[in-house]
N, C-alpha and C positions, 0 to 999 in steps of 0.2 A: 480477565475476560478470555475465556479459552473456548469460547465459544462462536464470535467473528471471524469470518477469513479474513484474510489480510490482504490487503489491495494487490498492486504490483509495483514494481521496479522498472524504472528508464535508466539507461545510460549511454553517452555516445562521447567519439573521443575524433577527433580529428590533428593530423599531424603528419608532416613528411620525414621519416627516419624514426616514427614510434612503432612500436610494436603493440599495434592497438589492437590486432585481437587477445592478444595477452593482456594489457589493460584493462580488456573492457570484463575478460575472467575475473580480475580480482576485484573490479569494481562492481561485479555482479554478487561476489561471494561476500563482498562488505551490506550487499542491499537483500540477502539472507531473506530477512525478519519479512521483510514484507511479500514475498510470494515463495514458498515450498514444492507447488505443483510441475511447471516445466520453464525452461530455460532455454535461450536462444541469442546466438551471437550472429551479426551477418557483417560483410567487411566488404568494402569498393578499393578500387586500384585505379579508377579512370576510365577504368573502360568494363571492368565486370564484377557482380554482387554474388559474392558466394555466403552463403548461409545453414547454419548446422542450428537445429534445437531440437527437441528431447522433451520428455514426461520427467521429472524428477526433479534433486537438487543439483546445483551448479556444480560440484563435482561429479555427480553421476552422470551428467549431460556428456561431458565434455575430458579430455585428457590431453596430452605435451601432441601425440599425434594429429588429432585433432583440430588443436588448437593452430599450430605449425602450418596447417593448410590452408586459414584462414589469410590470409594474402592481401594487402591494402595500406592504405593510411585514414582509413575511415572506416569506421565500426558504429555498429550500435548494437545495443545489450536487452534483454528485459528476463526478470523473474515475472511469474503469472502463477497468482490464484486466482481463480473464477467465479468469475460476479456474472459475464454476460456466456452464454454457450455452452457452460456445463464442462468439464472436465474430461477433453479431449483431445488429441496430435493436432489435428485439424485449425486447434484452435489460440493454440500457441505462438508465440510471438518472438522475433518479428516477423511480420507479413510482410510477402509482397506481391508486388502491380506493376503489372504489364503498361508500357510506356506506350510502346509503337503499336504491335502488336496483341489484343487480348484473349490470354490466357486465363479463362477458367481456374485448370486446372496447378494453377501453381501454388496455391496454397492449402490442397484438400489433397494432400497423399495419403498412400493406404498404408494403414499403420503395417508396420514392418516389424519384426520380434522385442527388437529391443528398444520402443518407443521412442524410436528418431528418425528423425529425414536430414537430409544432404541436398540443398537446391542450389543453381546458379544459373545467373542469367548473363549471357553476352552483350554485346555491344549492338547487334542485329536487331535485338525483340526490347531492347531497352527496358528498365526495370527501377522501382523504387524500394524500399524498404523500409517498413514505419513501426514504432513501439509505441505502447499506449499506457499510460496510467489513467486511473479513471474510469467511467460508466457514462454511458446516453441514457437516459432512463426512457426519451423519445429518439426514435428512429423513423418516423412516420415520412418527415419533407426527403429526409432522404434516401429512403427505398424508393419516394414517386421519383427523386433524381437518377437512380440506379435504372428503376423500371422504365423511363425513357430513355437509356441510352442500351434499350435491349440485356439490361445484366439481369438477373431472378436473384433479389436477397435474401429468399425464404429461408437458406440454411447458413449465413451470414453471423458472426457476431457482430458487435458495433464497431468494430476494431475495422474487419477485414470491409466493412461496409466504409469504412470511410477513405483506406488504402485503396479499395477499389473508388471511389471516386472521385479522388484525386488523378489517378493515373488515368482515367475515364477523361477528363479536362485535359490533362498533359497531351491525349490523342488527339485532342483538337487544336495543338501547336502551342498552347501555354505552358509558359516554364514551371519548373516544380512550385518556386515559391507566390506565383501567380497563381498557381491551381491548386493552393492551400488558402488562401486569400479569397479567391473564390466559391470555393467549399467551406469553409470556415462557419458563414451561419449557418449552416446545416447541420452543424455537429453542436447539437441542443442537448448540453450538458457539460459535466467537468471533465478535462484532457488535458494533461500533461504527454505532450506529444516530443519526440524526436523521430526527425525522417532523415531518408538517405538516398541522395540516387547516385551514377558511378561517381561524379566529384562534388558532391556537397553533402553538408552537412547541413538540419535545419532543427530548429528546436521553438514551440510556441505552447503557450497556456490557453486556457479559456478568461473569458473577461474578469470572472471572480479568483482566479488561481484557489481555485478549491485544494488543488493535487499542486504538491510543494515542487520547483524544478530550480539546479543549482547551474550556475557558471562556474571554471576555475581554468586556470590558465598552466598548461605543462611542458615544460622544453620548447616551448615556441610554440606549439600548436592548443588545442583548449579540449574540454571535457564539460561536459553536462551531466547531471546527475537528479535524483529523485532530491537525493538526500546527501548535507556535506562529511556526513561520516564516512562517503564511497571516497573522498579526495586525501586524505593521510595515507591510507596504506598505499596509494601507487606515488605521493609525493609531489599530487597537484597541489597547487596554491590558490586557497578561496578567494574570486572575485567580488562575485556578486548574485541575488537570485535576480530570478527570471520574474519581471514582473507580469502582471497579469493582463493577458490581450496583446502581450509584444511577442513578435519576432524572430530570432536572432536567425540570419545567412551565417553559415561558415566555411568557405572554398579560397581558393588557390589567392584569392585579393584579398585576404584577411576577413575580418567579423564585420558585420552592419548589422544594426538593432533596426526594426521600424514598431511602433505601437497602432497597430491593425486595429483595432476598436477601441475605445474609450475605456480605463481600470476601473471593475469594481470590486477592489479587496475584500475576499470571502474565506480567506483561507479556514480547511475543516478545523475544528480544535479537537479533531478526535488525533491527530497527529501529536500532540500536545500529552493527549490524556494515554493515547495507547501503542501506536504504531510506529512512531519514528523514535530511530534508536537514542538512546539516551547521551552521545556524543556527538548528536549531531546540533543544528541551530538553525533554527525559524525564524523570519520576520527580526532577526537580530538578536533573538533570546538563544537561550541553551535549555536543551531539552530537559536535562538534570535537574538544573537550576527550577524550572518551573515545576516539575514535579514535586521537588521537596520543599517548593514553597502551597502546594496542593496540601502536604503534609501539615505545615505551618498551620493554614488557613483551618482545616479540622481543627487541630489542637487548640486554637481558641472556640471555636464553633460549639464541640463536646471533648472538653477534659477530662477524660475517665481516670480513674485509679485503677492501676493494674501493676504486674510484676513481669510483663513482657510486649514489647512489640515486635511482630513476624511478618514480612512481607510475602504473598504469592509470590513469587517471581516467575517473571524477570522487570516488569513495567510496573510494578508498583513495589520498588528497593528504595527511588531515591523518598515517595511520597510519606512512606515510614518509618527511612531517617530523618524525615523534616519533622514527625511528629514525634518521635521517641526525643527528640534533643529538644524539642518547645516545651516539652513535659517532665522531663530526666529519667525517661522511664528507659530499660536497658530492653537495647535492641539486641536480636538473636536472629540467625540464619533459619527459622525453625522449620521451614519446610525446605526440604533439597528436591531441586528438579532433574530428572534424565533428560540433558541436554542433547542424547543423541535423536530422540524419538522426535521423529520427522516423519516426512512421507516412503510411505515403503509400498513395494510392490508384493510385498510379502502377507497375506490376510492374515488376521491374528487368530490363535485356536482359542474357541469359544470359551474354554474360562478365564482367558486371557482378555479377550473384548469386553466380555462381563465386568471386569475390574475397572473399566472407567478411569477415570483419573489417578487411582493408587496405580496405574502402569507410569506415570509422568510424574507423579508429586508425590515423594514422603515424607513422613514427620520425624521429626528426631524427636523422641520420646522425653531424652533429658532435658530439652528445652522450654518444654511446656508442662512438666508432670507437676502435682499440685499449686498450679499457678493461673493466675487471672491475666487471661492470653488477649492481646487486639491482632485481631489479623488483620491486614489490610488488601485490598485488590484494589487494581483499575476501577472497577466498573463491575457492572451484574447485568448479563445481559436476559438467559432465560432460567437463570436461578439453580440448574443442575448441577454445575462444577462446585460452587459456592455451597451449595448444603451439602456435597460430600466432603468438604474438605472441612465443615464445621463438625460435622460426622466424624471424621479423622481423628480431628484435634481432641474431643473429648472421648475417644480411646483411647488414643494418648495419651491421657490421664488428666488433660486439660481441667481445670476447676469451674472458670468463667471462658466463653468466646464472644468476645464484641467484636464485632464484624465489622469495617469501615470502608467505607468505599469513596478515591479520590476524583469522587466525579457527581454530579445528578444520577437522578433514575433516567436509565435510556428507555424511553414511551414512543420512540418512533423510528419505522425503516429508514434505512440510508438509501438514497438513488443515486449516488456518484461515485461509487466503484467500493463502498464497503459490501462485505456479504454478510446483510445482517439476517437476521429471520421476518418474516410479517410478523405484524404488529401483535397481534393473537399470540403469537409466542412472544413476546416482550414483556417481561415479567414486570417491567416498571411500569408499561400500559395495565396491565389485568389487574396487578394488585396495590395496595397502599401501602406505604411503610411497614404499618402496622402487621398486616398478612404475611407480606415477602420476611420480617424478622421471625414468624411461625413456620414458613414453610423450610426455611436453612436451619432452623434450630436451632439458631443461636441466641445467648443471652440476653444482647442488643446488636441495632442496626443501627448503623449512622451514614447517609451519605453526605459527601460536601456539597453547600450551597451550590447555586448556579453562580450569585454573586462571588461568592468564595473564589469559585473555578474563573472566572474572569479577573479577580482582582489580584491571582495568583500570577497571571502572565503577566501584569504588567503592562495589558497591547489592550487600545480600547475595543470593547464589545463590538462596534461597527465593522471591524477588522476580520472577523470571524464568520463561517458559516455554525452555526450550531444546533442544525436542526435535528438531530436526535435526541434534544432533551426540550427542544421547542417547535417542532414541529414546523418552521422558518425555511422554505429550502428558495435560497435565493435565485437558483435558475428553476426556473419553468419546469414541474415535474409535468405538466399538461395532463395526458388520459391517466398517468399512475394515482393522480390524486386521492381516485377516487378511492385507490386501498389503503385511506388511512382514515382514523378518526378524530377529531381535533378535542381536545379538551378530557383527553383522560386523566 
């Protein structure tokens, strides 16, 4: 599926004698995959929030200098692609809010050459600092919150809408974790949240834990994270997730959990199917694991005969080793990906852009030449990437291309923090099986069941939010409803 943006990344690390904004760099570089666009670290000491973020990738953001000046024993991290605000400085994360005094202007600087800012707030004007995973899909109760305490959210993402209204309660003598608790129903939708003000650390979900959020425990102090593939490479140790609707305080008295509202486990299974790295583990499973039993579950579904199985990669490797071995059919690397091709500030020359996906994917020719090929993918979201790459294969000298896809047809927008397209572009909504295998060109289509995709995790149905192939969205989409159709 190269056609979704990819959510974003949280991480935050609390610790006296860590070097956590160094931490919270390589815990940002491990949570890569899920935002490309800009990056932001901010770091407290007890008394003041200094914070560096940037348009780009975690390396481009940030360097030894840089990072050196980040000062503290409390961090927080986030990579950000955009779902809410559109692709902007402004809008990059973390944010922060004015405690004592409000500041406007602390989170809207003028972009500067090399698409980064440098903030910090003292101990005078007091300040908090929040990262977001996830989408509001309504912001309605809480602009009327905003607009009563004199702030204008017209140029606001939901991010900075809700940064600001926490720190908006904090003015009125409530402590951080009191005036997240109080804010809290107002933030109608999914949020994987970590905040910071100069000595705390706090991390909470929404009731469904739609957006995945980890605990682990490092040299005495702890780490939070999106995902627990950010905790090996700095050499935390997995506690526990973050259940949904709870809490967690972390300061100078150690960790306190409270459960603020009542759990209703929603988590997305599009984590499952696309976006969380493949080493990392959900709800107790392994992301691996369950993809190549995605594979499994195909290979009894439609057993093809064929002389090759190729994954797209990178997210659909493990789901076509699961079917190459349920089948004995010999798996091949056959498309190779340009893993540097990321976001660049550099425009592409127009015969360059022309090429579409042959700039990111090639074919190895030996791999498929007179041979009856299954490619496999995640997913098909508006069918572009997928009919060039069936295009490919049969200049490549491909014989047959069955097309298989380790998921249902996606027939609906995501409202909590995926960038999907409207439904009109969703090629699983417009067309039927039968069409979308005419429009990619290929031999055959197969997607897996829905039952398939559920019986592959292992986690029951109820467990899940899976409203992009059922149209189900457990929180309240409220006015957006009305951009969708039911029953395509």
């Amino acid at each position: 599926m190269r056609t979704i943006g990819e959510k974003c990344a949280v991480f935050g690390v609390y610790g006296k004698g860590l070097d956590v904004a160094r931490i919270t760099f390589f815990g940002l570089f491990a949570l890569q995959h899920r935002g490309q666009e800009s990056s932001g670290i901010a770091t407290a000491d007890g008394k003041t929030i200094t914070l560096h973020k940037g348009m780009g990738l975690v390396s481009q953001v940030f360097n030894d200098e840089l990072i050196g000046g980040l000062k503290g024993h409390i961090a927080i991290g986030h990579n950000r692609y955009s779902t809410t605000g559109g692709s902007k400085l402004k809008h990059s994360q973390p944010m922060l809010g004015a405690t004592l005094v409000h500041k406007v202007s602390y989170d809207d600087p003028r972009p500067s050459l090399n698409d980064s800012v440098s903030l910090s707030s003292g101990p005078d004007d007091g300040a908090i600092a929040l990262a977001h995973n996830g989408n509001l899909p309504t912001t309605h109760e809480l602009a009327q919150f905003l607009r009563s305490k004199d702030i204008e959210p017209t140029e606001f993402s939901d991010s900075r809408m809700m940064v600001e209204a926490i720190a908006a309660r904090m003015r009125e003598g409530i402590d951080l974790a009191g005036a997240i608790k109080d804010m809290y129903p107002l933030f109608t939708g999914a949020f994987s949240l970590v905040i910071m003000s100069q000595d705390k650390l706090i991390a909470v979900r929404d009731h469904c834990g739609i957006r995945p959020l980890a605990l682990a425990r490092l040299n005495g102090g702890y780490v939070v994270a999106s995902e627990t593939c950010a905790f090996a490479p700095i050499g935390a140790e997995f506690e526990r997730e973050i259940q949904p609707g709870e809490l967690i305080v972390i300061d100078e008295q150690g960790i306190r959990s409270e459960q603020i509202v009542k759990p209703d486990p929603k988590l997305d299974i599009f984590e499952f199917v696309y976006f969380a790295r493949p080493d990392s583990e959900l709800l107790g499973k392994s992301v691996y694991e369950v993809r190549r039993n995605f594979g499994v579950e195909l290979a009894k579904e439609y057993p093809l005969k064929a002389d090759v199985v190729i994954p797209v990669p990178e997210t659909a490797v493990a789901s076509a080793i699961g079917y190459a071995q349920a089948l004995g059919i010999p798996f091949e690397m056959g498309l190779t990906k340009n893993r540097y091709i990321h976001r660049t500030f550099i425009t592409p020359e127009q015969h360059v852009r022309e090429q579409g996906v042959r700039a990111k994917l090639s074919v190895l020719p030996s791999a498929v030449r007179g041979k009856r090929v299954v490619v496999f993918d995640d997913s098909i979201v508006r069918g572009t990437t997928s009919r060039q790459i069936v295009k490919m294969l049969f200049e490549a000298g491909a014989k047959e291309v069955h097309f298989l896809v380790a998921s249902p047809p996606v027939k609906y927008p995501d409202f909590y923090g995926i960038d999907t397209p409207k439904q009109e572009s969703l090629i699983g909504a417009m067309k039927s099986v039968e069409e979308t295998q005419k429009y990619l060109g290929a031999t055959s289509l197969h997607y897996l069941s829905y039952e398939g995709m559920i019986r592959a995790t292992g986690i029951p149905e109820d467990q899940f939010c899976t409203s992009c192939f059922t149209g189900m969205y457990p929180i309240d989409i409220k006015e957006r409803a009305k951009e969708i159709q039911m029953d395509v």
